[in-house]
MMTF fields as JSON, N, C-alpha, C and O atoms, coordinates in Angstrom:
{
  "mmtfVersion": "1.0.0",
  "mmtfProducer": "UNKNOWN",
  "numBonds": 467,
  "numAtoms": 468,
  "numGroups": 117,
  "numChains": 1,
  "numModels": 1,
  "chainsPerModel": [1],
  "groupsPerChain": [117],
  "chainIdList": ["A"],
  "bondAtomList": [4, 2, 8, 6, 12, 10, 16, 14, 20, 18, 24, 22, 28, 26, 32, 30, 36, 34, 40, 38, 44, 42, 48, 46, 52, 50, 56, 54, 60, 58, 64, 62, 68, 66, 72, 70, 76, 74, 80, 78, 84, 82, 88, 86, 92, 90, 96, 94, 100, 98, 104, 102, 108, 106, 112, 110, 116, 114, 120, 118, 124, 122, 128, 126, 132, 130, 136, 134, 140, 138, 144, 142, 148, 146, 152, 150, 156, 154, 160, 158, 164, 162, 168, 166, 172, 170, 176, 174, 180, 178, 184, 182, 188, 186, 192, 190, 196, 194, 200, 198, 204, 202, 208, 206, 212, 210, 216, 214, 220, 218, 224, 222, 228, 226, 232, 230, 236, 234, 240, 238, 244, 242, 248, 246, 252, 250, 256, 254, 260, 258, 264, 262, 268, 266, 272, 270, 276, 274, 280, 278, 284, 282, 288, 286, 292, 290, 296, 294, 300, 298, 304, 302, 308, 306, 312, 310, 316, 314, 320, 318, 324, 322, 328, 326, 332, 330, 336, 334, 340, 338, 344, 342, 348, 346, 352, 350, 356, 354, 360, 358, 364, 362, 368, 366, 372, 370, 376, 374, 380, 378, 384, 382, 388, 386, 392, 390, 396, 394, 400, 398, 404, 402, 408, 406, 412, 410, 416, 414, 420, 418, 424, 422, 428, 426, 432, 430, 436, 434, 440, 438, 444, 442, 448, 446, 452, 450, 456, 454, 460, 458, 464, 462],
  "bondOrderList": [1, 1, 1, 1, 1, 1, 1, 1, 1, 1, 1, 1, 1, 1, 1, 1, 1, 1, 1, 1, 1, 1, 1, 1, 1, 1, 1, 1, 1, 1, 1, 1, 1, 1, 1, 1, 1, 1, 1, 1, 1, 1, 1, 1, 1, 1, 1, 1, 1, 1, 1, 1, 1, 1, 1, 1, 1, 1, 1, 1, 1, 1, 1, 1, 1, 1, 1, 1, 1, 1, 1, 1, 1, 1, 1, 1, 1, 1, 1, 1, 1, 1, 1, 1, 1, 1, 1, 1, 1, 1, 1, 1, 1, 1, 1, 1, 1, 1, 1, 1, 1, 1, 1, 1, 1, 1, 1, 1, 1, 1, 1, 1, 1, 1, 1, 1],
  "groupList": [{"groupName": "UNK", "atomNameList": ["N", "CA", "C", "O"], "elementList": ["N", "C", "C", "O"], "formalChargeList": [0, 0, 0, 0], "bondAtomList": [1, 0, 2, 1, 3, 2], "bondOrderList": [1, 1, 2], "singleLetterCode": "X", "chemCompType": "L-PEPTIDE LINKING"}],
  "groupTypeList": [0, 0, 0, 0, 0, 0, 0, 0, 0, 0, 0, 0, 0, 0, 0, 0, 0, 0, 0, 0, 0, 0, 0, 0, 0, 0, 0, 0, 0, 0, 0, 0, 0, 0, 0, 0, 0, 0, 0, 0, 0, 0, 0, 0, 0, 0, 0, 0, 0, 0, 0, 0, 0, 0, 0, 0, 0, 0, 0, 0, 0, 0, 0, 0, 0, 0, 0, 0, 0, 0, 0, 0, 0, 0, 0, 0, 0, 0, 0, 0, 0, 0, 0, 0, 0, 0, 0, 0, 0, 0, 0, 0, 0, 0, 0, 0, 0, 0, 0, 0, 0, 0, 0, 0, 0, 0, 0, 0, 0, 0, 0, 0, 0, 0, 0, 0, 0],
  "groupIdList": [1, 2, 3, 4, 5, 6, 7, 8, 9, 10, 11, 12, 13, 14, 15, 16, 17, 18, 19, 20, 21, 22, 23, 24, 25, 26, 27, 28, 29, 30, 31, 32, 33, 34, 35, 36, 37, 38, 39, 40, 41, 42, 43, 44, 45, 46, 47, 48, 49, 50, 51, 52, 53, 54, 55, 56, 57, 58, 59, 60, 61, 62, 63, 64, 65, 66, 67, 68, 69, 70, 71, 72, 73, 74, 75, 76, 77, 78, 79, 80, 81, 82, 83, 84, 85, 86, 87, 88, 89, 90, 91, 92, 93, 94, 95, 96, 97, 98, 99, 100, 101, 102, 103, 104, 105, 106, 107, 108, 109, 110, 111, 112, 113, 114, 115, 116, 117],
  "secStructList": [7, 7, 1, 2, 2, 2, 2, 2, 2, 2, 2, 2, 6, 6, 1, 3, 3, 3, 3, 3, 3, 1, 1, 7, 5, 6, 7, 7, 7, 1, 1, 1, 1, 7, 7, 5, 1, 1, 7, 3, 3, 3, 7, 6, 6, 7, 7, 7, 6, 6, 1, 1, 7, 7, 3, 3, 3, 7, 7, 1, 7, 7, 1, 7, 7, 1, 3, 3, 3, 3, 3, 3, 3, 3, 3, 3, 3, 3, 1, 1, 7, 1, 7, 7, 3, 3, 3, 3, 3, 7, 6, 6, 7, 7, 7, 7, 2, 2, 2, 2, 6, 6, 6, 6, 6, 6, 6, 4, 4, 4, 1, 7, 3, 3, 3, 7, 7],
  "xCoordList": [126.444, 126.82, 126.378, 125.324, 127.307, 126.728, 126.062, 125.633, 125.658, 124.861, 125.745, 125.179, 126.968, 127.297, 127.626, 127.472, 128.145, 127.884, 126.131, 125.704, 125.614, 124.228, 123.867, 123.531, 124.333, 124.044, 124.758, 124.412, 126.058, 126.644, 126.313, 126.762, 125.572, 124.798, 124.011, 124.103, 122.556, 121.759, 121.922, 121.067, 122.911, 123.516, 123.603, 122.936, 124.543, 125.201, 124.578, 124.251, 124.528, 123.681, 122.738, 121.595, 122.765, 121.923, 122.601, 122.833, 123.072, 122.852, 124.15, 124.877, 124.307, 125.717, 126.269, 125.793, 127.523, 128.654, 129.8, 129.999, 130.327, 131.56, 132.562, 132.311, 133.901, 134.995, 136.058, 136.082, 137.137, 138.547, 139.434, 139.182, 140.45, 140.971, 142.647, 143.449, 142.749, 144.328, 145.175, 145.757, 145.106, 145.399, 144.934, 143.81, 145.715, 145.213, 145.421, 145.887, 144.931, 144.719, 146.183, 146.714, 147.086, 148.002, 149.33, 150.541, 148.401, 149.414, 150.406, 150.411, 151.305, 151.956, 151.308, 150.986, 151.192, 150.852, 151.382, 152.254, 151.688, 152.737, 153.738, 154.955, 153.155, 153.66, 153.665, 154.401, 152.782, 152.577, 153.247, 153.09, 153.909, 153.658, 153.067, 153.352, 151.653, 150.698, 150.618, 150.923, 149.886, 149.493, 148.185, 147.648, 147.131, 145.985, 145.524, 145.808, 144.471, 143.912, 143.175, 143.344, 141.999, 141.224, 141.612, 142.473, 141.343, 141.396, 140.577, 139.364, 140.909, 140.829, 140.628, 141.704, 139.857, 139.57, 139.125, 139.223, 138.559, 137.363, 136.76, 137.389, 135.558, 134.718, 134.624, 134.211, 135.055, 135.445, 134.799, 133.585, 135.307, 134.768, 133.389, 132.428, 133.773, 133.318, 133.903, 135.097, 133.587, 134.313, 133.929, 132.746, 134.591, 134.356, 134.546, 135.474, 134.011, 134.373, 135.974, 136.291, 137.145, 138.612, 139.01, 140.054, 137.982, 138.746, 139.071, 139.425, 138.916, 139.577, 138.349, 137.258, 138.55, 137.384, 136.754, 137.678, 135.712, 135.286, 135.675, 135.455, 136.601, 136.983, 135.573, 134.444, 136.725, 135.822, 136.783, 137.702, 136.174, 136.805, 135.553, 134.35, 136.445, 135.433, 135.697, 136.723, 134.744, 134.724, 134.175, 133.417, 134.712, 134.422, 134.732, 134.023, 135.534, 136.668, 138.189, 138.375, 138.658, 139.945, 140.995, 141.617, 141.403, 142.024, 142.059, 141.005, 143.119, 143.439, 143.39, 144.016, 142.266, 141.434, 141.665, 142.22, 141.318, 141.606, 140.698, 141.155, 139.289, 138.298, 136.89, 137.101, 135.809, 135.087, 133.369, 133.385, 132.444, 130.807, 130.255, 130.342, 129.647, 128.893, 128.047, 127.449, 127.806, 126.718, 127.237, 127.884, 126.761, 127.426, 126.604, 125.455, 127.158, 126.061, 126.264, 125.269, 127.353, 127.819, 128.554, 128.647, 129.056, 129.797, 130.476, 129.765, 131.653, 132.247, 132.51, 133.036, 131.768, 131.868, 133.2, 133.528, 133.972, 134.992, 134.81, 134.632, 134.821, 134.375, 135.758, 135.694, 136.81, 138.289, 139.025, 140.007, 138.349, 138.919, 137.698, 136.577, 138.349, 137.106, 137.265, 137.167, 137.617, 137.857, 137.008, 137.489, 135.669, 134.913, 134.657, 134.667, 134.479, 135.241, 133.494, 132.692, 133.092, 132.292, 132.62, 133.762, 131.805, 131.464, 130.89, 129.716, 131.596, 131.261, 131.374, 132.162, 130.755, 130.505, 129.677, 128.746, 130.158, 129.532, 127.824, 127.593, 126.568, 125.839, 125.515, 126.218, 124.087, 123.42, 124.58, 124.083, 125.615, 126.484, 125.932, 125.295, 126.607, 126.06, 127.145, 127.299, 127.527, 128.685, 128.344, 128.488, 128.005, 127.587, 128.86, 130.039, 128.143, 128.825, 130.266, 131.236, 130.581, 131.683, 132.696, 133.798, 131.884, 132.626, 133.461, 134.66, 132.974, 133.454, 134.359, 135.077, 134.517, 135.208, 136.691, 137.836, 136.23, 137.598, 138.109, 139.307, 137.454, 138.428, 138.981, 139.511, 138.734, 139.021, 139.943, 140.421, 140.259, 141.245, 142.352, 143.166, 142.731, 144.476, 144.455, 145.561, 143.405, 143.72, 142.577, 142.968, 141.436, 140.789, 141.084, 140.577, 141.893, 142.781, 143.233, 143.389, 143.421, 143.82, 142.997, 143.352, 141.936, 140.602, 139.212, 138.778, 138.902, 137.581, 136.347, 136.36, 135.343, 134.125, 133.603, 133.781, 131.872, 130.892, 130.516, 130.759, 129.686, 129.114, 127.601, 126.858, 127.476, 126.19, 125.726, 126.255, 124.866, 123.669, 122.336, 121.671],
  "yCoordList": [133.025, 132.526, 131.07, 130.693, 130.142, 128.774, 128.557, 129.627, 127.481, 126.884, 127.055, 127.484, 126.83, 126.722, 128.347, 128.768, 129.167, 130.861, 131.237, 132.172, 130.478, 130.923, 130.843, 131.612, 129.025, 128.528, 129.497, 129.703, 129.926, 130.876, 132.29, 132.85, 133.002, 133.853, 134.084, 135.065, 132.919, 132.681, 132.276, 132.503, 131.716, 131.203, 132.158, 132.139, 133.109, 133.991, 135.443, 135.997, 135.829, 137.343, 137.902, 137.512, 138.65, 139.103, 138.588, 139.366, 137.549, 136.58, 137.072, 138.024, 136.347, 136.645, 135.478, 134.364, 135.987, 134.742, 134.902, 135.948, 134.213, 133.81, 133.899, 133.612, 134.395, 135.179, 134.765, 135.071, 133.875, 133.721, 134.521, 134.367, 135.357, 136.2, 135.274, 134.716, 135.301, 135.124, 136.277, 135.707, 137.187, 138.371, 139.408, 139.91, 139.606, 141.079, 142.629, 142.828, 143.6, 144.763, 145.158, 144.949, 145.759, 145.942, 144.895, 145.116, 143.445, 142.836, 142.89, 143.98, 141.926, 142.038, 140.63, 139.632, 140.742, 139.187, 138.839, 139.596, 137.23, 136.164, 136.259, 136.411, 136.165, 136.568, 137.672, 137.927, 138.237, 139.365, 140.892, 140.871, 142.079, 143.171, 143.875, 144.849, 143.718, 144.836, 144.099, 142.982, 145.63, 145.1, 144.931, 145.227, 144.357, 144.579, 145.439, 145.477, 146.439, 147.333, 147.293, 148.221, 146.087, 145.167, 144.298, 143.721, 143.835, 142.669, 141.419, 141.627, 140.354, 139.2, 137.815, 137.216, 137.249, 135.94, 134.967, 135.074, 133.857, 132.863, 132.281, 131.935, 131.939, 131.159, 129.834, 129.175, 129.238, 128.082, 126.893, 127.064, 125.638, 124.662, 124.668, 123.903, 125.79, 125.81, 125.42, 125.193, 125.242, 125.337, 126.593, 126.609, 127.336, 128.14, 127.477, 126.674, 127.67, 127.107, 127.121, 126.409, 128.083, 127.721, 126.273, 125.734, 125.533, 124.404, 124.78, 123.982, 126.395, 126.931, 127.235, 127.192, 127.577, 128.026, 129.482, 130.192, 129.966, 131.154, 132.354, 132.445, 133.459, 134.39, 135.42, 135.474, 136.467, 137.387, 138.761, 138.825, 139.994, 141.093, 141.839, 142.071, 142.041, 142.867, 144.396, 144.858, 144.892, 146.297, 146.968, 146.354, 148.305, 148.739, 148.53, 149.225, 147.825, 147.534, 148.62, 149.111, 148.829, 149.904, 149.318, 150.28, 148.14, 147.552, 145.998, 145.361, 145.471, 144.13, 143.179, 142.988, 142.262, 141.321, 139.969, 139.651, 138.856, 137.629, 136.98, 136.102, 136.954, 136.798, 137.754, 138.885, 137.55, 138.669, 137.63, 136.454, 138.141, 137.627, 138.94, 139.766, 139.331, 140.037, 139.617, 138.614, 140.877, 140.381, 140.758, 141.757, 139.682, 139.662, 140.671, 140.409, 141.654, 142.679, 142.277, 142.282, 141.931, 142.07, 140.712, 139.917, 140.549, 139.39, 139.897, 140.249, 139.947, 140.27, 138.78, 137.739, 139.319, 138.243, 138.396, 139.566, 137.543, 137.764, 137.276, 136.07, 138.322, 137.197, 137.115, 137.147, 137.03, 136.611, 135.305, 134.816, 134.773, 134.109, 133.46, 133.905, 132.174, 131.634, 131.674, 130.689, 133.208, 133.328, 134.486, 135.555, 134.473, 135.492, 135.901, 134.979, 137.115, 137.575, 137.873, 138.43, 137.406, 137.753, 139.357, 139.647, 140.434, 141.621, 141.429, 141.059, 141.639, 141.458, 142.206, 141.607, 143.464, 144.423, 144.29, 143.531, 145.029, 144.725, 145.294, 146.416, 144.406, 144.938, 146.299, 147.172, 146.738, 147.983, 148.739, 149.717, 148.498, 149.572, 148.725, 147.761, 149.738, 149.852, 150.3, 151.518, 150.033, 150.682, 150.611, 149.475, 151.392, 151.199, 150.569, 150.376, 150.342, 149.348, 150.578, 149.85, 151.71, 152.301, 152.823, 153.336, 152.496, 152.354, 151.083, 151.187, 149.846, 148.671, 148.201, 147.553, 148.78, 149.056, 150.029, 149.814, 150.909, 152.075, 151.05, 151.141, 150.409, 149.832, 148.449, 147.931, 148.054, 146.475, 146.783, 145.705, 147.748, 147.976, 147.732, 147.866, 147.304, 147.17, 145.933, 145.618, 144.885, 143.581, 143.278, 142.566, 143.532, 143.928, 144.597, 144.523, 145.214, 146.041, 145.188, 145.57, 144.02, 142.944, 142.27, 141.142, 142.422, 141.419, 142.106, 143.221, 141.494, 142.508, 141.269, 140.048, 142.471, 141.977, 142.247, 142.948, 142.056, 143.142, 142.627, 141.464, 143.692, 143.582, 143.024, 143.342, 142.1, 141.736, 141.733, 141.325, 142.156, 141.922, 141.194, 141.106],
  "zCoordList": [97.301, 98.631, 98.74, 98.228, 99.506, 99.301, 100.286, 100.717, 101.044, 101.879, 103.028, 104.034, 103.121, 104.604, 105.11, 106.256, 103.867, 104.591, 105.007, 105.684, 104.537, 104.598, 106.771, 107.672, 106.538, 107.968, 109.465, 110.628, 108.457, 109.501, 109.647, 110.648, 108.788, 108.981, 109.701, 110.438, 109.737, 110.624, 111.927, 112.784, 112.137, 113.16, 114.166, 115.201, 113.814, 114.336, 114.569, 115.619, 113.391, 112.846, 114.084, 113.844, 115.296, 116.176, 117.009, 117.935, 117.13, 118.432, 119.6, 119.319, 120.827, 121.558, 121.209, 120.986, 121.195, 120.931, 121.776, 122.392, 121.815, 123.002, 121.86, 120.69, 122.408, 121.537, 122.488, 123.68, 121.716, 122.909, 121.826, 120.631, 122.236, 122.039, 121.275, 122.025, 120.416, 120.626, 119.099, 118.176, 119.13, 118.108, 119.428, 119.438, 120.288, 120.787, 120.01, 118.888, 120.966, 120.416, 120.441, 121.532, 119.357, 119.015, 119.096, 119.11, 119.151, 118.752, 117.615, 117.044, 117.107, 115.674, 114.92, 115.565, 113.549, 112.932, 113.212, 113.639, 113.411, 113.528, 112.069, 112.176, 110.912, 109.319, 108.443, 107.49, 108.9, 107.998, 108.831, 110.052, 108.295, 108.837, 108.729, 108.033, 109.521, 110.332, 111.747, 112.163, 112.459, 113.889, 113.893, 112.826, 115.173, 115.052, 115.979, 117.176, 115.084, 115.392, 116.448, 117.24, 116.848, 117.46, 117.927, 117.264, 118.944, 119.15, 118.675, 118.669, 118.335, 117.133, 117.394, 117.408, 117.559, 117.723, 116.912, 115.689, 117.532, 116.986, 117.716, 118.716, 117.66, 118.291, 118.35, 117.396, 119.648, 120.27, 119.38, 119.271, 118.656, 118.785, 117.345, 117.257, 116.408, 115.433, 114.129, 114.323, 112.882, 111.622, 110.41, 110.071, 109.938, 109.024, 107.262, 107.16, 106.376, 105.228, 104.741, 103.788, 105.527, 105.394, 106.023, 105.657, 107.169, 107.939, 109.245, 110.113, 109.442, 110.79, 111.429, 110.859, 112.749, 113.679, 113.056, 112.659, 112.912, 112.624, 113.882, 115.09, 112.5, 113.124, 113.252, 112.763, 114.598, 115.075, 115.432, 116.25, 114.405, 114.839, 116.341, 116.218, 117.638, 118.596, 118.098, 117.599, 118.32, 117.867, 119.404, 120.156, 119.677, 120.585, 121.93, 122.658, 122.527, 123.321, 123.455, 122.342, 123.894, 123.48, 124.597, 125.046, 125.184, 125.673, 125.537, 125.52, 125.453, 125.374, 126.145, 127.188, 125.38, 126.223, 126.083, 125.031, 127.058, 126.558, 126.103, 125.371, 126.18, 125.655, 125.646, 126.082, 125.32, 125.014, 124.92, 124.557, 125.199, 124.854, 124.564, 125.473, 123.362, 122.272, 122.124, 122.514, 121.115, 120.47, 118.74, 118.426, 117.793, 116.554, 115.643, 115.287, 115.345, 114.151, 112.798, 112.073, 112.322, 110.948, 110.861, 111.796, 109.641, 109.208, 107.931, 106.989, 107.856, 106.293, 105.718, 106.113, 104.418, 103.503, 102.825, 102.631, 102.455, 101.5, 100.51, 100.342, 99.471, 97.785, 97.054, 95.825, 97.536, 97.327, 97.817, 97.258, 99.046, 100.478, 101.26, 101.51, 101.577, 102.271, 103.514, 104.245, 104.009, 105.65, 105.776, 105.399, 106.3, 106.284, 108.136, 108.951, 108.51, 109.922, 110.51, 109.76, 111.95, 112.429, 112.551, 112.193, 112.995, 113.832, 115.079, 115.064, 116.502, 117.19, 118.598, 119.331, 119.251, 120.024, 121.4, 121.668, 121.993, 123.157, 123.256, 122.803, 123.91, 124.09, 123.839, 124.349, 122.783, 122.932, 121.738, 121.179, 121.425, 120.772, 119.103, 118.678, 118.724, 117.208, 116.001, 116.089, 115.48, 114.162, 112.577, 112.125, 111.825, 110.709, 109.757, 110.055, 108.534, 107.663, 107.177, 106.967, 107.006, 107.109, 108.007, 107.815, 109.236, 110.812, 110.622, 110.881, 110.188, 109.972, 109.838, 110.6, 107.732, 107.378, 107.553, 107.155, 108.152, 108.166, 109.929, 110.194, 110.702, 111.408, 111.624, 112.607, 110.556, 110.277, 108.717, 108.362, 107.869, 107.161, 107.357, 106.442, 108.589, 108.843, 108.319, 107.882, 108.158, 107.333, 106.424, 105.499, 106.358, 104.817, 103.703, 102.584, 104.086, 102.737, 101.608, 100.449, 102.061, 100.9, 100.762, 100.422, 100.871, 99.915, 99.612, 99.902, 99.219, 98.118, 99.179, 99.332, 99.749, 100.912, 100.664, 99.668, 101.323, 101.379, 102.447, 102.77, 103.315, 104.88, 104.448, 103.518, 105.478, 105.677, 107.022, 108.056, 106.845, 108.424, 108.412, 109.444]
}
């Protein structure tokens, strides 16, 4: 892992973060065919090592939102892709690293990760 996944780890990892929504919950990709499972963001006014704002899957929500403040548990690393996805849930809730997985599969399915906390 290099230095700047490191900074976004620490950064983030525990903390609340502010989430603007633009992938809602059963939206369609703009390119690809799948929908999203979650609703899908990034966090305002940041950079991720792709150049883009750092994304954020919310977990635990079941309606479509326009933005969202969490708290971040997880972070998938992608060791394929330099677009690695916050985890991000509302207060007090909790999802283990195969909860994660089985609901962020509708677009991890095509890259090889591992969860970190």
């Amino acid at each position: 892992m290099n230095e700047n996944i490191n900074e976004i780890y620490s950064k983030y990892l525990g903390k609340s973060v502010f989430v603007k929504i633009d992938r809602t919950l059963n939206s369609k990709h703009p390119k690809h065919a799948f929908v999203y499972a979650l609703n899908y963001g990034f966090i305002p006014d940041t950079v991720a090592p792709d150049g883009e704002e750092i994304d954020a899957y919310i977990l635990g929500i079941d309606e479509p939102i326009e933005e969202f403040t969490g708290k971040c548990i997880a972070l998938i690393h992608r060791l394929n892709d330099d677009d690695d996805k916050l985890i991000v849930v509302p207060e007090n809730m909790a999802f283990s690293d195969e909860e994660i997985k089985k609901l962020t599969k509708f677009q991890e399915q095509f890259f090889q990760a591992v969860i970190v906390r």
